[in-house]
C-alpha positions as CSV (number, residue, x, y, z in Angstrom):
1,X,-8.4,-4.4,13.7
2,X,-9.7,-7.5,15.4
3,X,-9.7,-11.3,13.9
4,X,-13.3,-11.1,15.0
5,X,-13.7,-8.6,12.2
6,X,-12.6,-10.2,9.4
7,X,-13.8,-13.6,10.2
8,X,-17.0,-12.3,10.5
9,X,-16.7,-10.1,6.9
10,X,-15.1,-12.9,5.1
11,X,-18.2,-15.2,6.5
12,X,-20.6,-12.3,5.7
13,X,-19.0,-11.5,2.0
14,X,-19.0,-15.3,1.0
15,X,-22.5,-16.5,1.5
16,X,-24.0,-16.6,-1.6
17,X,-26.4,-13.6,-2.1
18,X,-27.5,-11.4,-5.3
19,X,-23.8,-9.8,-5.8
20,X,-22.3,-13.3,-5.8
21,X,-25.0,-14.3,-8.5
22,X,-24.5,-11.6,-10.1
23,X,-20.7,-12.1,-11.0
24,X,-20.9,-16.1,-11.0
25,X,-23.3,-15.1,-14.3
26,X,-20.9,-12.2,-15.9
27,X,-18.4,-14.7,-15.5
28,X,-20.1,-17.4,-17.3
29,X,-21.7,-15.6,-19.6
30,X,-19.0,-13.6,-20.9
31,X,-15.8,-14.1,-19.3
32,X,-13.0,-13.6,-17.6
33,X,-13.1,-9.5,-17.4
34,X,-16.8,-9.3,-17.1
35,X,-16.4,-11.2,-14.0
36,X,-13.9,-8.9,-12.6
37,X,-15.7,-5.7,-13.8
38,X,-19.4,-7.3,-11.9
39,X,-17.0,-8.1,-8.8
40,X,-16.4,-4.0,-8.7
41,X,-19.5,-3.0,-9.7
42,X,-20.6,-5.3,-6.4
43,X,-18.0,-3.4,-4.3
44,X,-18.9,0.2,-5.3
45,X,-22.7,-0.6,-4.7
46,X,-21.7,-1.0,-0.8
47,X,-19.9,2.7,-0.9
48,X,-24.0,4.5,-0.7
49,X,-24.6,1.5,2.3
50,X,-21.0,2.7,4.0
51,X,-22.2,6.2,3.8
52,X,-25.7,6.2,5.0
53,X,-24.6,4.4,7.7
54,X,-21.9,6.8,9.0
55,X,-24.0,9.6,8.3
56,X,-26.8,8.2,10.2
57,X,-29.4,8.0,7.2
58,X,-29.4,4.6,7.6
59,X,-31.4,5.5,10.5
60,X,-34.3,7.0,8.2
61,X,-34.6,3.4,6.4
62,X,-34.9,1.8,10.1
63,X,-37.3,4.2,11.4
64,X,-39.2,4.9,8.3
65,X,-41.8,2.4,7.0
66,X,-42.4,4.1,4.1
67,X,-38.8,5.0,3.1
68,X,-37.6,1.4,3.9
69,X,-40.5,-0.3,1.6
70,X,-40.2,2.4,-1.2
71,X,-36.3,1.3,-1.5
72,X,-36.9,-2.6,-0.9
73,X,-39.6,-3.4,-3.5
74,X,-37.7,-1.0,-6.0
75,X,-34.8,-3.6,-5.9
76,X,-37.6,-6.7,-5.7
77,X,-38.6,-4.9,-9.5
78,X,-35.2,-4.8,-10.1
79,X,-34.7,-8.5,-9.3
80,X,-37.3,-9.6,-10.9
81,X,-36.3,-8.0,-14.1
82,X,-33.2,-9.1,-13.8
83,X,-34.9,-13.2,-13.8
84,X,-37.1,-11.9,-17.1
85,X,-34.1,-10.8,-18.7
86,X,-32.0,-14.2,-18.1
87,X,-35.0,-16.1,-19.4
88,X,-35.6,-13.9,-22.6
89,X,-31.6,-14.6,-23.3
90,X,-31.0,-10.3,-22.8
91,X,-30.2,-10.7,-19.0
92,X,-27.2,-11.5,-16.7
93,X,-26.7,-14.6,-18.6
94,X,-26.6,-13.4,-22.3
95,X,-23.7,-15.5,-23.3
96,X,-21.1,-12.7,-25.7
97,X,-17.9,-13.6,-27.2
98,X,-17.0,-10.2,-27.3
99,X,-17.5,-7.6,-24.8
100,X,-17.1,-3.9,-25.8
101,X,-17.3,-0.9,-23.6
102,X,-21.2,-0.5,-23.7
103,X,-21.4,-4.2,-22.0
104,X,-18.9,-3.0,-19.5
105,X,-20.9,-0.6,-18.9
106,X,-24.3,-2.7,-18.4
107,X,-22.1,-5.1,-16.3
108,X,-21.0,-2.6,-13.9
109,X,-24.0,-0.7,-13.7
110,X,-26.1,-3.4,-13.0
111,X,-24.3,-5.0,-10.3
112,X,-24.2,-1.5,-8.7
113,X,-28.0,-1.0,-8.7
114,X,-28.3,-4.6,-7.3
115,X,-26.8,-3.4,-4.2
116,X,-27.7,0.1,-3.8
117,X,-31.4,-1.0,-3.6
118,X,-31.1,-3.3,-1.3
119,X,-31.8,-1.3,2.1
120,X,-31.0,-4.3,4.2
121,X,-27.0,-3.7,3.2
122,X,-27.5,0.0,5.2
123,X,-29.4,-1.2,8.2
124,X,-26.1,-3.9,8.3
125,X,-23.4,-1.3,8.2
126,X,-25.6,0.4,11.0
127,X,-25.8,-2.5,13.3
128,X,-22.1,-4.4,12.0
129,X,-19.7,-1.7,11.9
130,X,-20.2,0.1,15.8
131,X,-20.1,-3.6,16.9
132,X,-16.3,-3.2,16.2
133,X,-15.6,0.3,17.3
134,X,-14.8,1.4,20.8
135,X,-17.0,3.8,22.9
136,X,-14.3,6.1,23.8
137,X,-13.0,5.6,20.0
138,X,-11.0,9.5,19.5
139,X,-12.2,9.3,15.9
140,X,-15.0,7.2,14.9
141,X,-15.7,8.0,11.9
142,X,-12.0,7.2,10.5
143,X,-12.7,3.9,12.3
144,X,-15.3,3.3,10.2
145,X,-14.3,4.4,7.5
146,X,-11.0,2.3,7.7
147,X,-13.4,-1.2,8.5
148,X,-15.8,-0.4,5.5
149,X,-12.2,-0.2,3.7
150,X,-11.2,-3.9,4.7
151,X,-14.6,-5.2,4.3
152,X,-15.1,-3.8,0.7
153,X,-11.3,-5.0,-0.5
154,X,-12.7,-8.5,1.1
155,X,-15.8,-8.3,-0.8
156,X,-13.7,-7.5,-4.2
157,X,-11.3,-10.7,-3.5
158,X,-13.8,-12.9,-3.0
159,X,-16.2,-12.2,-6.0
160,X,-13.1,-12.0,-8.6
161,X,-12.6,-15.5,-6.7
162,X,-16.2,-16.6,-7.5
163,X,-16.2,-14.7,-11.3
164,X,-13.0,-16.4,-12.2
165,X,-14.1,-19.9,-11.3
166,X,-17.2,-19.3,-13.6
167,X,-15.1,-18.1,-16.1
168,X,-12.7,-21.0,-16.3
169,X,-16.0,-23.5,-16.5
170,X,-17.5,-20.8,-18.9
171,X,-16.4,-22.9,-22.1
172,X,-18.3,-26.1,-20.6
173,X,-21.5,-24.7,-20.2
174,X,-21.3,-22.4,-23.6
175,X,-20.8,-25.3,-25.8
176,X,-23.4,-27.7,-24.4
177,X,-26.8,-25.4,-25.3
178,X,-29.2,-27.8,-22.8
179,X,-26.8,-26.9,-20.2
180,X,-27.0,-23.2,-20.8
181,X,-30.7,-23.2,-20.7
182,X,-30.7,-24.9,-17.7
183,X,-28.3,-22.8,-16.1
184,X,-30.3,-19.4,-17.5
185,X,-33.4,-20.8,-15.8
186,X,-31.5,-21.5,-12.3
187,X,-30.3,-18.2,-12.5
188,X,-33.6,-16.7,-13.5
189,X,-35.0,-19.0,-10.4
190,X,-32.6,-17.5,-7.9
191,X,-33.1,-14.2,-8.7
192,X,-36.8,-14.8,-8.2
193,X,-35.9,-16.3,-4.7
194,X,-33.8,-13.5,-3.9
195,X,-36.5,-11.0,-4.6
196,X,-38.8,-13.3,-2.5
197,X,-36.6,-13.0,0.4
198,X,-36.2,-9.5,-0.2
199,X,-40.0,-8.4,-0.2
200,X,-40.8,-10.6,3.0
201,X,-38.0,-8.7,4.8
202,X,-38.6,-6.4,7.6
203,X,-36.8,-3.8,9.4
């Protein structure tokens, strides 16, 4: 595995983006183990990406107008839903003193949707990982397989880093309600933005 690699992942996994969002506002909103349970939820969205890209489906989003539109403005709905949730108090900021199993649930769920409908994560796998495997590689696929590996256990590291940092302010921003407002309509902002630069994408 080359430092180029990881350098690059680590770069790629720690710009902020909607996965990062998402957990920063688990974590804020309810917690320590909400952060940690958004930060999987964010990993296991990339496995569909991984997998379309090695099975060359990927390939459908890139050549397909149709398919590649259909999947992007179904996560631009999603985002924006996510933004009219935050506002109404029911979204990714609904602050919970206690989080049961159904809310662990919602948590993880949601930050897997966020990724699997964002076709620009598959169209990445197709273009990053072969960047980093040989022509005459003997078995490609386990290359592959072994980078999306690294690059998912960086993704997981770095978002419980970002969830636990909103966690350990989370007690800040709960008691001071002007703050929390303010922060629900950043968030509700961002997520508009995201979906913004989501819909103007092209393949």
């Amino acid at each position: 595995m080359s430092i180029e690699f990881l350098i690059t992942s680590l770069i790629i996994v720690a710009t902020p983006g909607t996965g990062v969002l998402l957990t920063l506002a688990a974590g804020l909103s309810r917690g320590k183990r909400a952060s940690i349970v958004a930060a999987v939820g964010c990993t296991l969205g990339i496995i569909p990406h991984i997998a379309a890209a090695i099975m060359g489906a990927a390939a459908l989003l890139h050549t397909s107008a149709l398919a590649f539109q259909t999947l992007k403005y179904l996560g631009v709905a999603y985002l924006l839903y996510m933004a009219w949730s935050t506002l109404r108090e029911q979204g990714a900021l609904q602050v919970e003193t206690d989080v049961d199993a159904r809310t662990t649930r919602q948590v993880i769920a949601s930050a897997i949707l966020v990724n699997v409908l964002n076709p620009k994560l598959s169209i990445f796998f197709l273009a990053f990982l072969p960047q980093f495997i040989s022509t005459n590689e003997p078995d490609a696929v386990a290359r592959m397989l072994g980078l999306s590996g690294v690059f998912m256990v960086l993704t997981l590291v770095v978002f419980i880093g970002y969830g636990l940092f909103a966690a350990a302010i989370r007690t800040h921003v709960v008691s001071r309600p002007r703050v929390l407002t303010w922060m629900r309509r950043t968030f509700a902002g961002a997520f508009v933005l995201l979906g913004a630069k989501l819909a103007m994408t092209e393949r």
